[in-house]
PDB file of N, H, CA, C and O in Angstrom:
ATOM      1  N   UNK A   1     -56.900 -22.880  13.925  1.00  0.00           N
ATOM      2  CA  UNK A   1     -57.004 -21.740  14.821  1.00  0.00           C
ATOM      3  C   UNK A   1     -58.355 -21.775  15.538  1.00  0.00           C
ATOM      4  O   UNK A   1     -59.325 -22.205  14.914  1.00  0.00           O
ATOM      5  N   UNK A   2     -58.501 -21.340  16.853  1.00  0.00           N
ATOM      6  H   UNK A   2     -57.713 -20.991  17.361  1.00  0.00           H
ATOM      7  CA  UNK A   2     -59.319 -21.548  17.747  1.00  0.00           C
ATOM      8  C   UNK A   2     -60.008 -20.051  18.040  1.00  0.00           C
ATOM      9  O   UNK A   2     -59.581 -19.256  18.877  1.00  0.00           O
ATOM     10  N   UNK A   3     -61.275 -19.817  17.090  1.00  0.00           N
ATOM     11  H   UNK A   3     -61.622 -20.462  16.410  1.00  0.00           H
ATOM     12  CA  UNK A   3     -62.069 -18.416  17.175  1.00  0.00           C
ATOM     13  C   UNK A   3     -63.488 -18.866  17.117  1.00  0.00           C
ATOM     14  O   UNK A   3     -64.252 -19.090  16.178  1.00  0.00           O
ATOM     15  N   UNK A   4     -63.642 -18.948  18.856  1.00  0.00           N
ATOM     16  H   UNK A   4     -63.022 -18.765  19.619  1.00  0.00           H
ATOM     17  CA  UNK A   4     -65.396 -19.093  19.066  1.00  0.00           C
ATOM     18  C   UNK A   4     -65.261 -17.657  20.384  1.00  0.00           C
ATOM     19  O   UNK A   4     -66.297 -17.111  20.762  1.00  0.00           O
ATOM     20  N   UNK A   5     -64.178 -17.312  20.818  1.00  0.00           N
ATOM     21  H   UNK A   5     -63.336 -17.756  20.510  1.00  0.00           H
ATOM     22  CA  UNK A   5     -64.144 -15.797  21.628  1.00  0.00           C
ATOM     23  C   UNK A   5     -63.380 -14.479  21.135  1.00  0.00           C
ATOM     24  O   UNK A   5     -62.414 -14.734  20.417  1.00  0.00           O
ATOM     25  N   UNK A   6     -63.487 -13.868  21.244  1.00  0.00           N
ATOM     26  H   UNK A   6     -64.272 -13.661  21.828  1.00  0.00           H
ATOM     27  CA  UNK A   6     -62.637 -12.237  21.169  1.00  0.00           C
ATOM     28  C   UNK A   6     -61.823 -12.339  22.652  1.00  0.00           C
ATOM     29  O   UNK A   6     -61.092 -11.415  23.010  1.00  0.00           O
ATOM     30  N   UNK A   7     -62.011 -13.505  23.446  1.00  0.00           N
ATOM     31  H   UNK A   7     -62.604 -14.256  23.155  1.00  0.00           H
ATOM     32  CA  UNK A   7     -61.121 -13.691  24.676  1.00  0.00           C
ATOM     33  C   UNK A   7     -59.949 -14.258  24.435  1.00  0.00           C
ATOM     34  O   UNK A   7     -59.913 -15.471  24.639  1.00  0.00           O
ATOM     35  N   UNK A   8     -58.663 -13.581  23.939  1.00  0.00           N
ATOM     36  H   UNK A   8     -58.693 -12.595  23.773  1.00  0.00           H
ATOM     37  CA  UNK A   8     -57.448 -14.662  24.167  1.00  0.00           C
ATOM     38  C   UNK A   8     -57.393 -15.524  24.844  1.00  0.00           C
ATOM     39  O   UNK A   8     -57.151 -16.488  24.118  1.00  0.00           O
ATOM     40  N   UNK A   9     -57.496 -15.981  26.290  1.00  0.00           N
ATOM     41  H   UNK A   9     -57.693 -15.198  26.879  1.00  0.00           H
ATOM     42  CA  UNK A   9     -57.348 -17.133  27.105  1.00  0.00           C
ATOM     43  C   UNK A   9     -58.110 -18.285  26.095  1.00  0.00           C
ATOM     44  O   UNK A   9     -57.507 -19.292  25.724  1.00  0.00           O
ATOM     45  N   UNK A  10     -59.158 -18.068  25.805  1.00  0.00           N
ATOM     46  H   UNK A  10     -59.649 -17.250  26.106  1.00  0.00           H
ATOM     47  CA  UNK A  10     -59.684 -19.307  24.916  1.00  0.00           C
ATOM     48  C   UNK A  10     -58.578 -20.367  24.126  1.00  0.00           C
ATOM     49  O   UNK A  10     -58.597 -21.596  24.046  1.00  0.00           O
ATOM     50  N   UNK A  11     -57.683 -19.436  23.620  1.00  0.00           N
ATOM     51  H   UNK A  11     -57.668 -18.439  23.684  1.00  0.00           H
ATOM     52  CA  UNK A  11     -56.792 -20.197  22.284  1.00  0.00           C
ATOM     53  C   UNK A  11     -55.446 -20.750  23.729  1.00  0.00           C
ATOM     54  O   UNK A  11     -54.431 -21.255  23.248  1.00  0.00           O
ATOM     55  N   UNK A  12     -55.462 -20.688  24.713  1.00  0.00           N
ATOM     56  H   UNK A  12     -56.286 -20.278  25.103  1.00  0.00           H
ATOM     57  CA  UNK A  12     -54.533 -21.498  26.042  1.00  0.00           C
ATOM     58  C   UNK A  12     -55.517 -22.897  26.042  1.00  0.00           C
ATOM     59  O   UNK A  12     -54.834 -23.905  26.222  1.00  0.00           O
ATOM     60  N   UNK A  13     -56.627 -23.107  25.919  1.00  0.00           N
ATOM     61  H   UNK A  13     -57.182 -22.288  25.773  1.00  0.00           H
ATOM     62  CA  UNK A  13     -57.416 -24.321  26.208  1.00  0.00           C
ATOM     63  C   UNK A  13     -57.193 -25.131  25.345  1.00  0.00           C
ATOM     64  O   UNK A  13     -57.118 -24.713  24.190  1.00  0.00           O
ATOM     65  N   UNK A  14     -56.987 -26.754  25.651  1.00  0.00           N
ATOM     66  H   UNK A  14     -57.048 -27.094  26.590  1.00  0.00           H
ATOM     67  CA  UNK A  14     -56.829 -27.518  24.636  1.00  0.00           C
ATOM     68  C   UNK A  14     -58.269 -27.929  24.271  1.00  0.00           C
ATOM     69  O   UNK A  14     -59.212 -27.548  24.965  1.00  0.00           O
ATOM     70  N   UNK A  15     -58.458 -28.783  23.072  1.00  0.00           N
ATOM     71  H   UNK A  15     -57.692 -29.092  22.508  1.00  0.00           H
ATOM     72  CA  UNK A  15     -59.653 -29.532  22.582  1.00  0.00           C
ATOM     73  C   UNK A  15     -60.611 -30.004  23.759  1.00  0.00           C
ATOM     74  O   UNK A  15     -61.635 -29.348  23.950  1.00  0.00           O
ATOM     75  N   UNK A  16     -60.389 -30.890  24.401  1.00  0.00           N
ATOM     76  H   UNK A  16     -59.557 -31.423  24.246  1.00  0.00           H
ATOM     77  CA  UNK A  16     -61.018 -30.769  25.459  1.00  0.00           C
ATOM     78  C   UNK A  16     -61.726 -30.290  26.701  1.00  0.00           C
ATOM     79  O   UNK A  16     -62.695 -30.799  27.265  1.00  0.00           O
ATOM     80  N   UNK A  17     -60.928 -29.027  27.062  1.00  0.00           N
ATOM     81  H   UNK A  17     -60.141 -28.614  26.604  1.00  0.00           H
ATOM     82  CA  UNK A  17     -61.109 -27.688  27.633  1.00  0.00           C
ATOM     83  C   UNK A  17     -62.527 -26.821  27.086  1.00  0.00           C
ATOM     84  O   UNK A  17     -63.558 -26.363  27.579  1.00  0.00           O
ATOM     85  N   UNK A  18     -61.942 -26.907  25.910  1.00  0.00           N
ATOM     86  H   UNK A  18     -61.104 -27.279  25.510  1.00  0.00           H
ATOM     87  CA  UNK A  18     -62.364 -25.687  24.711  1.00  0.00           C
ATOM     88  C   UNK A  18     -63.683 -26.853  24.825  1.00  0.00           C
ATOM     89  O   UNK A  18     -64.406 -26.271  25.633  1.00  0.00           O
ATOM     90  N   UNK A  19     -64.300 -27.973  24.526  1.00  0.00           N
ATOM     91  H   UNK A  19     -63.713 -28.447  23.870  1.00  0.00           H
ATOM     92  CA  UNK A  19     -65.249 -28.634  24.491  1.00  0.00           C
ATOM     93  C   UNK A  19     -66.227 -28.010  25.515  1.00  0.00           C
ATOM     94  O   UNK A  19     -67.284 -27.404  25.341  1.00  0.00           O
ATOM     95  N   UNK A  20     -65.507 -28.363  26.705  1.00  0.00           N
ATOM     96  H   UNK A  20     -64.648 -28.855  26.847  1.00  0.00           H
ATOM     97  CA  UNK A  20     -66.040 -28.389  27.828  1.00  0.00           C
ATOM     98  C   UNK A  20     -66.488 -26.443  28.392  1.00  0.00           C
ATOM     99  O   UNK A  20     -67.342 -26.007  29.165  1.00  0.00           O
ATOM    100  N   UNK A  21     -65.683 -25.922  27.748  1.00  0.00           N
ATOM    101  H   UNK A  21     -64.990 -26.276  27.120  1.00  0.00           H
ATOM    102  CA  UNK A  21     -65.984 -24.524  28.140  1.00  0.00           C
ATOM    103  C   UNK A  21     -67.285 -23.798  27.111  1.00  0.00           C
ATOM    104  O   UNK A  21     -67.850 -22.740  27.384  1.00  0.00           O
ATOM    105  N   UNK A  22     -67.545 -24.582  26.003  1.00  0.00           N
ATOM    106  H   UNK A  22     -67.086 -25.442  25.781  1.00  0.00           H
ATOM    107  CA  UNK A  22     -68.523 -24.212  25.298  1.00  0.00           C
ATOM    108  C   UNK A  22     -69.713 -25.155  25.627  1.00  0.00           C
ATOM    109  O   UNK A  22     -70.832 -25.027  25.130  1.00  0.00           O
ATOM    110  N   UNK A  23     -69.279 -26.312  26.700  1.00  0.00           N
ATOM    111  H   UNK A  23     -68.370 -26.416  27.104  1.00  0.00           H
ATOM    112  CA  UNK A  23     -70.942 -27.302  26.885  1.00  0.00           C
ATOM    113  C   UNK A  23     -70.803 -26.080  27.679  1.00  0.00           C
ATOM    114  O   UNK A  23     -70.721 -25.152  26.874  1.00  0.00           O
ATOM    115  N   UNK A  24     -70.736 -25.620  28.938  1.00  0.00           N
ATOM    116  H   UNK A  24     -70.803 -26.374  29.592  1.00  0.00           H
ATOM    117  CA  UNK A  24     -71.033 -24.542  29.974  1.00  0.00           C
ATOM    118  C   UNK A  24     -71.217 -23.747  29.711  1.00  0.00           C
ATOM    119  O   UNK A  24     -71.851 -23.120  30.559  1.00  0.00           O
ATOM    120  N   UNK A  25     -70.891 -22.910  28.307  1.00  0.00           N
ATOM    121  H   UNK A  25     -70.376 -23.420  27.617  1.00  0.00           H
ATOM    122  CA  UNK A  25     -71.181 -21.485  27.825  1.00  0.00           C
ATOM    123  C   UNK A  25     -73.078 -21.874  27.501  1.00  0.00           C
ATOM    124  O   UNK A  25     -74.023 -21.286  28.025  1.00  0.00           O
ATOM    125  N   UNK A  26     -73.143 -22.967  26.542  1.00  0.00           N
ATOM    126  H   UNK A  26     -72.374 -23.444  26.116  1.00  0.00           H
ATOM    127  CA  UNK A  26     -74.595 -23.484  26.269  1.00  0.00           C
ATOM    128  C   UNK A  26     -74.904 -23.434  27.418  1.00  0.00           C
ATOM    129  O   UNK A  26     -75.319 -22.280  27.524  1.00  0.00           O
ATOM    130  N   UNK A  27     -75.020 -24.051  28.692  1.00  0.00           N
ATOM    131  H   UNK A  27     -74.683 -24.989  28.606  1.00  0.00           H
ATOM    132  CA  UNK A  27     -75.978 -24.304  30.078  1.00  0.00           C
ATOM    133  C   UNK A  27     -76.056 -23.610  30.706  1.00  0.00           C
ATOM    134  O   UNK A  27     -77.069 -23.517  31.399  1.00  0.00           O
ATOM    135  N   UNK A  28     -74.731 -22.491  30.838  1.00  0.00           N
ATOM    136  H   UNK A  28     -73.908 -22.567  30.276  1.00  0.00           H
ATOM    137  CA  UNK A  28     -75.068 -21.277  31.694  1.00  0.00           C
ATOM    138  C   UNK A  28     -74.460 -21.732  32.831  1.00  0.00           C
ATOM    139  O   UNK A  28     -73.503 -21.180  33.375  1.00  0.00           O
ATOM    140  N   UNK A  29     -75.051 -22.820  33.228  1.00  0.00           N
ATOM    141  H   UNK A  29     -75.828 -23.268  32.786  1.00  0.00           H
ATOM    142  CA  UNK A  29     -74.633 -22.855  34.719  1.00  0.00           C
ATOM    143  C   UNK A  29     -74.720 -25.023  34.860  1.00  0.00           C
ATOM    144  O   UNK A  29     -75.531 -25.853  34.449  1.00  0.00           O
ATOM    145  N   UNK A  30     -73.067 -25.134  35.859  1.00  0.00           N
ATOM    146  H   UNK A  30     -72.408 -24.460  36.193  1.00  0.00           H
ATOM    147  CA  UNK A  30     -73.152 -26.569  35.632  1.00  0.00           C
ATOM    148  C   UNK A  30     -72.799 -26.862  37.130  1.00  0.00           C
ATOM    149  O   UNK A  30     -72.514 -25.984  37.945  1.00  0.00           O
ATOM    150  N   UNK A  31     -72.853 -28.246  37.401  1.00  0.00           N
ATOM    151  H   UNK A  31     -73.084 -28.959  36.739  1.00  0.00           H
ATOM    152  CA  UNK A  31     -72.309 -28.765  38.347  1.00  0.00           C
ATOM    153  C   UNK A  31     -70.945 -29.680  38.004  1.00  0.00           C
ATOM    154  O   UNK A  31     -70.696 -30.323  36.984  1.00  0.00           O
ATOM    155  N   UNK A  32     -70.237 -29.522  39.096  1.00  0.00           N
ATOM    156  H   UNK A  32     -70.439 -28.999  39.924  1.00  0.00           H
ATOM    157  CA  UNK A  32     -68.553 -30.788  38.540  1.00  0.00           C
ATOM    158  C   UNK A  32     -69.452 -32.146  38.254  1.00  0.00           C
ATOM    159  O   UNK A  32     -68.997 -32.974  37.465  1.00  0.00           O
ATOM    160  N   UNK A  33     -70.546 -32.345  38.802  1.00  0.00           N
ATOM    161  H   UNK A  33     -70.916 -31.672  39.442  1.00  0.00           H
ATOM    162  CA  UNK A  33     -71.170 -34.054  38.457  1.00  0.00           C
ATOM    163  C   UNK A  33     -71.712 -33.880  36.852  1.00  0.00           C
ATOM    164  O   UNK A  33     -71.301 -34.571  35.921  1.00  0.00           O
ATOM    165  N   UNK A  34     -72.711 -32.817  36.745  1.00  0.00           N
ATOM    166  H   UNK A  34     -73.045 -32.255  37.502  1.00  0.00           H
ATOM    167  CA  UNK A  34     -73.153 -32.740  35.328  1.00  0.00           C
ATOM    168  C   UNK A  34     -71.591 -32.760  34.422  1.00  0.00           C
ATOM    169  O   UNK A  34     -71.454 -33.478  33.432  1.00  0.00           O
ATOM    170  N   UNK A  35     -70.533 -31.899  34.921  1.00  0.00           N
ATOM    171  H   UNK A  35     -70.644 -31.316  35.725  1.00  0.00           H
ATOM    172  CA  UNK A  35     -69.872 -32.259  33.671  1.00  0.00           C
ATOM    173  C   UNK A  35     -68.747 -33.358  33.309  1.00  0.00           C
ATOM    174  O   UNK A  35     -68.100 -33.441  32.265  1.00  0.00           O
ATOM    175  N   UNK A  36     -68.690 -34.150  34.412  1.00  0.00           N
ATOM    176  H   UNK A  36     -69.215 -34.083  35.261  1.00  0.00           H
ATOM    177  CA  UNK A  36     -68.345 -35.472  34.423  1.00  0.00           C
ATOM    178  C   UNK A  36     -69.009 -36.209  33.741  1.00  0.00           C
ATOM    179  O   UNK A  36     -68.510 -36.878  32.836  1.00  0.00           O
ATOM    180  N   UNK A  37     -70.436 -36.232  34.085  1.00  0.00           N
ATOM    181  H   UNK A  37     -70.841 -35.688  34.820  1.00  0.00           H
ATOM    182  CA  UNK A  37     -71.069 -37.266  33.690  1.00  0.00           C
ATOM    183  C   UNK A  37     -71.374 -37.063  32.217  1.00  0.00           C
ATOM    184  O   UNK A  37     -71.623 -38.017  31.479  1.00  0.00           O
ATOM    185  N   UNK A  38     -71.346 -35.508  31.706  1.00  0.00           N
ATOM    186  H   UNK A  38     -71.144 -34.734  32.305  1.00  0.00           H
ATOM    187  CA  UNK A  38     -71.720 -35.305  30.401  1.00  0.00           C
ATOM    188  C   UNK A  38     -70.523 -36.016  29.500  1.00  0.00           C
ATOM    189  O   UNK A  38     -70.718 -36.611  28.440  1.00  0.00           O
ATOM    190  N   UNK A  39     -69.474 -35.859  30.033  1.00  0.00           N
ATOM    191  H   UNK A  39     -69.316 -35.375  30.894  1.00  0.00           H
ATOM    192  CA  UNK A  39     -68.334 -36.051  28.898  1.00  0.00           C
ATOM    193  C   UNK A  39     -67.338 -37.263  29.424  1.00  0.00           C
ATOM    194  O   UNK A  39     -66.312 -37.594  28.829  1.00  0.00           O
ATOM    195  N   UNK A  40     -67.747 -37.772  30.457  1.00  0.00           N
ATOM    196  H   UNK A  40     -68.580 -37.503  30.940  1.00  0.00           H
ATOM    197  CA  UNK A  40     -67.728 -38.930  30.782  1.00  0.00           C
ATOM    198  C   UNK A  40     -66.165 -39.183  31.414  1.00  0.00           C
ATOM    199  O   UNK A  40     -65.614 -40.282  31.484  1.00  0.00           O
ATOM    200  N   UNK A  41     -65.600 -37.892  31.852  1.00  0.00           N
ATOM    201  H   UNK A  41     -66.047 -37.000  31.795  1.00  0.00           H
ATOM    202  CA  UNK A  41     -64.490 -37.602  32.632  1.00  0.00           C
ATOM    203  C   UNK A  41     -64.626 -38.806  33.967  1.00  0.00           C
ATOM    204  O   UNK A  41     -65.554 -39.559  34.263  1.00  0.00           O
ATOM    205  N   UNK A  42     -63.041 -38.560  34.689  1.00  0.00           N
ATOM    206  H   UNK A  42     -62.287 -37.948  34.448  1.00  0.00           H
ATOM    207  CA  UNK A  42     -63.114 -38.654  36.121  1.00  0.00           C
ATOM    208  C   UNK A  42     -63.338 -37.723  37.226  1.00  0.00           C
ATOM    209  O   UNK A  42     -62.858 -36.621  36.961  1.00  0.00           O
ATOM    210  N   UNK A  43     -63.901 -37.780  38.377  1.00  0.00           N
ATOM    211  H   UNK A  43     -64.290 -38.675  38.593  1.00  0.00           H
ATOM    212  CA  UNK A  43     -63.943 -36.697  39.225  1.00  0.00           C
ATOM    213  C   UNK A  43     -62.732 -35.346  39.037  1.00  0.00           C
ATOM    214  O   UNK A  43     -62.799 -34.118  38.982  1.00  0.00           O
ATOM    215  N   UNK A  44     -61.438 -36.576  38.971  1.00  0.00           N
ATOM    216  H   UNK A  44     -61.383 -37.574  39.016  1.00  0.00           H
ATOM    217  CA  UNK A  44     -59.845 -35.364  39.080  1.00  0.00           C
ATOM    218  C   UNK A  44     -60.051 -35.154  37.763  1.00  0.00           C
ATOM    219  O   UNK A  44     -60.066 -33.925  37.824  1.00  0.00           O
ATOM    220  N   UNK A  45     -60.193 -35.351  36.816  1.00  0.00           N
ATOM    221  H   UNK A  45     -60.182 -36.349  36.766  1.00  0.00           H
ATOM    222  CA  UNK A  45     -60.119 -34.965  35.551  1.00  0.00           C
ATOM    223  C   UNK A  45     -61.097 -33.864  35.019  1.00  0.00           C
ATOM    224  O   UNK A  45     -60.526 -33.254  34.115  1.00  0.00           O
ATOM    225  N   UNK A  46     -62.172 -33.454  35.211  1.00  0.00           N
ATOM    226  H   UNK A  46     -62.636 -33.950  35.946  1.00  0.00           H
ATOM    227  CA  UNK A  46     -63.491 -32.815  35.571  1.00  0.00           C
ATOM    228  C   UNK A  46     -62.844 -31.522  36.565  1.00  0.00           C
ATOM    229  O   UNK A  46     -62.899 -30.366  36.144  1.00  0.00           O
ATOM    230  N   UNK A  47     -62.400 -31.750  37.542  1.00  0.00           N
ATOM    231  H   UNK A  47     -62.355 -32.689  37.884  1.00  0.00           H
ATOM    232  CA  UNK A  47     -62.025 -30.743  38.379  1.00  0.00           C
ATOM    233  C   UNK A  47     -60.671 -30.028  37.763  1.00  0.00           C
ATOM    234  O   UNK A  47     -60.423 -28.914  38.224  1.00  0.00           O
ATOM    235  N   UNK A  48     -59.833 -30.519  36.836  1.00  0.00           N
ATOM    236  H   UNK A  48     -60.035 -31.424  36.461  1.00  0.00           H
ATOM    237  CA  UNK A  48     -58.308 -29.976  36.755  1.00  0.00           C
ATOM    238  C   UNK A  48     -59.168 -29.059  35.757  1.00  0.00           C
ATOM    239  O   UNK A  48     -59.035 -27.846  35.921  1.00  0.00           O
ATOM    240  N   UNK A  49     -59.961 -29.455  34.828  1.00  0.00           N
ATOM    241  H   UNK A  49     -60.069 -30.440  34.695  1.00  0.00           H
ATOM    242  CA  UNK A  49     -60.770 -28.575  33.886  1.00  0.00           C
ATOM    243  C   UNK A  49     -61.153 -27.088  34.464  1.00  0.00           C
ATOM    244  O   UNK A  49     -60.667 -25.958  34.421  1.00  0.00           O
ATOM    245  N   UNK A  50     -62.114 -27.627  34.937  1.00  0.00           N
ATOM    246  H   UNK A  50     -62.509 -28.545  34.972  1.00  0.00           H
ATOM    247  CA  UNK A  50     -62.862 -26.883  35.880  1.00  0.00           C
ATOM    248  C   UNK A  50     -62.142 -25.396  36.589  1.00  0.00           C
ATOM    249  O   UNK A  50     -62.327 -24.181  36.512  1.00  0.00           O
ATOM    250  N   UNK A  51     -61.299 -26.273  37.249  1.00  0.00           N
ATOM    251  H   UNK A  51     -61.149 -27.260  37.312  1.00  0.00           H
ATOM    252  CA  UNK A  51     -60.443 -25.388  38.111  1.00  0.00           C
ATOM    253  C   UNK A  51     -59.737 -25.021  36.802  1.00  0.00           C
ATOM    254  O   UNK A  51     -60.666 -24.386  36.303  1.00  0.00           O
ATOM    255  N   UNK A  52     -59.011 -24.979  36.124  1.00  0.00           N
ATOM    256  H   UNK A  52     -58.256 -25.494  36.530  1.00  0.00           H
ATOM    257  CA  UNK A  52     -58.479 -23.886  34.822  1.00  0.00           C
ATOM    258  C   UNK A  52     -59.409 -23.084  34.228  1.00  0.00           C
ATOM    259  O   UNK A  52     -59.032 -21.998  33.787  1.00  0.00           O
ATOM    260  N   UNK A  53     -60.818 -23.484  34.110  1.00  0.00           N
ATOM    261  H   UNK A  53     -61.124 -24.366  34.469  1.00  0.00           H
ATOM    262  CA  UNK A  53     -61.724 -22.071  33.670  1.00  0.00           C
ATOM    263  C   UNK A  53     -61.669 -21.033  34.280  1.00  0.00           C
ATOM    264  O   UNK A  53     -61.457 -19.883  33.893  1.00  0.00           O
ATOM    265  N   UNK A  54     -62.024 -21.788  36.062  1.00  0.00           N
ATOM    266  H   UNK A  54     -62.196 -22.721  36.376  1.00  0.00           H
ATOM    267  CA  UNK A  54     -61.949 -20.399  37.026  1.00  0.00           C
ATOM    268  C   UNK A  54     -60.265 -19.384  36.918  1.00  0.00           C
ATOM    269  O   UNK A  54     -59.872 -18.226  36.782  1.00  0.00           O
ATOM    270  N   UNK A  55     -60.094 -19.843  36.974  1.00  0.00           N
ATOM    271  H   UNK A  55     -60.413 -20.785  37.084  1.00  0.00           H
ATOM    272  CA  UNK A  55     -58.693 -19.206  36.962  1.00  0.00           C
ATOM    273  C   UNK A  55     -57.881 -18.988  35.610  1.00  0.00           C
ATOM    274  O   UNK A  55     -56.652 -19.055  35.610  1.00  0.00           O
ATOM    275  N   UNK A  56     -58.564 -18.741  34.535  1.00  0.00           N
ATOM    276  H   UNK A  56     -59.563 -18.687  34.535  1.00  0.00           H
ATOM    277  CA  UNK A  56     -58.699 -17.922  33.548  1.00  0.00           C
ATOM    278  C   UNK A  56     -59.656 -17.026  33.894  1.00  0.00           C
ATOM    279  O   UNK A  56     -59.332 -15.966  33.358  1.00  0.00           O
ATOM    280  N   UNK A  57     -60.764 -16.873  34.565  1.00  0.00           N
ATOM    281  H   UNK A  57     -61.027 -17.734  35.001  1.00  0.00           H
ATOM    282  CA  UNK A  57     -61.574 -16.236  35.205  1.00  0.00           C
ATOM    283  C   UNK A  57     -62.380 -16.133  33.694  1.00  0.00           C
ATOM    284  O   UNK A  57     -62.559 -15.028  33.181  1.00  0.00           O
ATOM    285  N   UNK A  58     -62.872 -17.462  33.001  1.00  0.00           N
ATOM    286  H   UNK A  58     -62.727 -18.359  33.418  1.00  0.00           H
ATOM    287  CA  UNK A  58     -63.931 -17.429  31.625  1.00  0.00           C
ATOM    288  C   UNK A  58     -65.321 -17.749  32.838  1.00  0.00           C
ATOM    289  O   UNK A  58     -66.354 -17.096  32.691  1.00  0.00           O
ATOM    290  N   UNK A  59     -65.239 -18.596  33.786  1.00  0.00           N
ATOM    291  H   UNK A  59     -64.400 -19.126  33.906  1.00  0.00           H
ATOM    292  CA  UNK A  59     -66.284 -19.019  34.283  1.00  0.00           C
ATOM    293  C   UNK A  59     -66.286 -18.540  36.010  1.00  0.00           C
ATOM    294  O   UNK A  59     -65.482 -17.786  36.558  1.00  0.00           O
ATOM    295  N   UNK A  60     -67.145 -19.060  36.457  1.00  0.00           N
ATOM    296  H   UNK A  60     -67.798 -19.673  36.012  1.00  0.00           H
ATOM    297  CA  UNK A  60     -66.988 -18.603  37.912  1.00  0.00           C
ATOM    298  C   UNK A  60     -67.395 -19.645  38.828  1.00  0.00           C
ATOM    299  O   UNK A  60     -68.390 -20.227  38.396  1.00  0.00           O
ATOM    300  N   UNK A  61     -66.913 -20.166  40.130  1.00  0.00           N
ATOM    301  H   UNK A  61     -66.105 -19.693  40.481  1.00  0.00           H
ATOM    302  CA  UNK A  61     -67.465 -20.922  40.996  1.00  0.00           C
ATOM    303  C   UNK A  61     -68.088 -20.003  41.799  1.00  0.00           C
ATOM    304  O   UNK A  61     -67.834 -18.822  42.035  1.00  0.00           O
ATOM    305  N   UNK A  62     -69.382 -21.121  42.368  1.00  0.00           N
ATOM    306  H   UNK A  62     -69.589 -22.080  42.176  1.00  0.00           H
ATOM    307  CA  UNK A  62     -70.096 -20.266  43.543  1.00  0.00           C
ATOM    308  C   UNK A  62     -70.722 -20.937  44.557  1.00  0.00           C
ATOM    309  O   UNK A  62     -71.941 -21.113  44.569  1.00  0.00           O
ATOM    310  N   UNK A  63     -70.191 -21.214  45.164  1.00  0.00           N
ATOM    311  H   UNK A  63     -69.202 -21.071  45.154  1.00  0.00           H
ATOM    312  CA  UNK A  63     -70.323 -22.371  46.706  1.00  0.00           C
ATOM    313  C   UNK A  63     -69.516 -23.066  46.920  1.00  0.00           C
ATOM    314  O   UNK A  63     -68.444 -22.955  46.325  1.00  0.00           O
ATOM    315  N   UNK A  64     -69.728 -24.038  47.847  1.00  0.00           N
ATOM    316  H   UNK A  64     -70.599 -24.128  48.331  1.00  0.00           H
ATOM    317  CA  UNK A  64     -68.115 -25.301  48.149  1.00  0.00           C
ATOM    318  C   UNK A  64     -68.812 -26.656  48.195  1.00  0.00           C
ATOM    319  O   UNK A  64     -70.009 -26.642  48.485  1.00  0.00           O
ATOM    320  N   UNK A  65     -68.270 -27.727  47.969  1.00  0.00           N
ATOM    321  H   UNK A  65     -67.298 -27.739  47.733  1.00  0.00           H
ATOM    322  CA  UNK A  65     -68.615 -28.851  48.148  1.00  0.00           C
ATOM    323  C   UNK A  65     -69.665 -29.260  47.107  1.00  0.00           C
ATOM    324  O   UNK A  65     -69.825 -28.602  46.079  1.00  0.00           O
ATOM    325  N   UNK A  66     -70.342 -30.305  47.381  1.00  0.00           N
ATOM    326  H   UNK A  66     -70.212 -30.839  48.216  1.00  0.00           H
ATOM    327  CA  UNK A  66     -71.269 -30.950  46.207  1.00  0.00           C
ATOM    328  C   UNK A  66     -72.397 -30.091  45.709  1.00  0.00           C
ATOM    329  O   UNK A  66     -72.957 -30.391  44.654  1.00  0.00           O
ATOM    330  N   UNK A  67     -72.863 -28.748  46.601  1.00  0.00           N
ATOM    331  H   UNK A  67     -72.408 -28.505  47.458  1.00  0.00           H
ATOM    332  CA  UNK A  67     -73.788 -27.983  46.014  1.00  0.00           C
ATOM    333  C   UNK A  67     -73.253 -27.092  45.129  1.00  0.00           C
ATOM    334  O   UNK A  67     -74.085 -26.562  44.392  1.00  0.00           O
ATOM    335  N   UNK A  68     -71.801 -26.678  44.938  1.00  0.00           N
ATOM    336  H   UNK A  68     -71.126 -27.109  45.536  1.00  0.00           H
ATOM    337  CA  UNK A  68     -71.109 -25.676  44.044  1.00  0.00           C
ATOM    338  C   UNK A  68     -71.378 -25.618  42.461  1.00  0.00           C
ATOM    339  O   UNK A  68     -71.421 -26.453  41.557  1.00  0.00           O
ATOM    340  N   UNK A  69     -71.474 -24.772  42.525  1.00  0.00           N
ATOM    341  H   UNK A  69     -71.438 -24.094  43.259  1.00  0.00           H
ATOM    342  CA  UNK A  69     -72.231 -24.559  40.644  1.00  0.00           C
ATOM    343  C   UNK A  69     -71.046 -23.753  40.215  1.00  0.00           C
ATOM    344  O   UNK A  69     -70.368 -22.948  40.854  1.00  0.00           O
ATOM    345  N   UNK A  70     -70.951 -24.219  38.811  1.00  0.00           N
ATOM    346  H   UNK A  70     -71.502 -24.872  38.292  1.00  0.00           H
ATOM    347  CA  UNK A  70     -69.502 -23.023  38.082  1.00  0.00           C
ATOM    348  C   UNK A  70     -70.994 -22.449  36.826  1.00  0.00           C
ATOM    349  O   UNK A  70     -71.985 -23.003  36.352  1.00  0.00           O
ATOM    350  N   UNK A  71     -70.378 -21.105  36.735  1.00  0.00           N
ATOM    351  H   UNK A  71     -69.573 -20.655  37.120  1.00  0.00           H
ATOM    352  CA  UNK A  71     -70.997 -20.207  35.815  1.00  0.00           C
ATOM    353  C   UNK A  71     -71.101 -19.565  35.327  1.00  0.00           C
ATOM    354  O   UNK A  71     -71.064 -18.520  35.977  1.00  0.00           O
ATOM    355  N   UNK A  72     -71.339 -19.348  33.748  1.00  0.00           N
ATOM    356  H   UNK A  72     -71.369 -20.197  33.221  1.00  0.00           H
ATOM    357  CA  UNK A  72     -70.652 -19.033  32.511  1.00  0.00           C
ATOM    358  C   UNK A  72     -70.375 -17.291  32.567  1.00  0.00           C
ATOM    359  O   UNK A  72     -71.407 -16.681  32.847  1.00  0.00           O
ATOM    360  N   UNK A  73     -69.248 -16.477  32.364  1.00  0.00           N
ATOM    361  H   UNK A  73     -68.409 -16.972  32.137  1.00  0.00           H
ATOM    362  CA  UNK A  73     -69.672 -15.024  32.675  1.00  0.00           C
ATOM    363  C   UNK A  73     -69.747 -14.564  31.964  1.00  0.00           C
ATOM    364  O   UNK A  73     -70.078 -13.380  32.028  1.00  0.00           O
TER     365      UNK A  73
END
């Protein structure tokens, strides 16, 4: 069982997800390159992530293109 939130959406994330949503909870604030490069994803693979945090609405994007930062809420 998957209890690091009091947020249901958490226990929808698989192992990997759930990895990746707690490196960003630690940093606060990431870029799609930092978390590629941290966990050694592909660009599309990094982004399908990514884009499922936001839209659980656990994290938030804020800009477009290579300056866009996602961040922890």
């Amino acid at each position: 069982m998957k209890l690091i939130s009091e947020n249901p959406v958490i226990a929808t994330l698989n192992n990997e997800e759930l990895r990746g949503f707690d490196w960003i909870k630690s940093k606060g604030e990431i870029t799609k390159k930092e978390y590629s490069d941290n966990f050694g994803y592909s660009d599309k693979k990094s982004e399908r992530h990514l884009k499922k945090l936001v839209t659980l609405n656990i994290i938030i994007l804020v800009g477009k293109g290579p300056s866009s930062k996602y961040i922890f809420k």
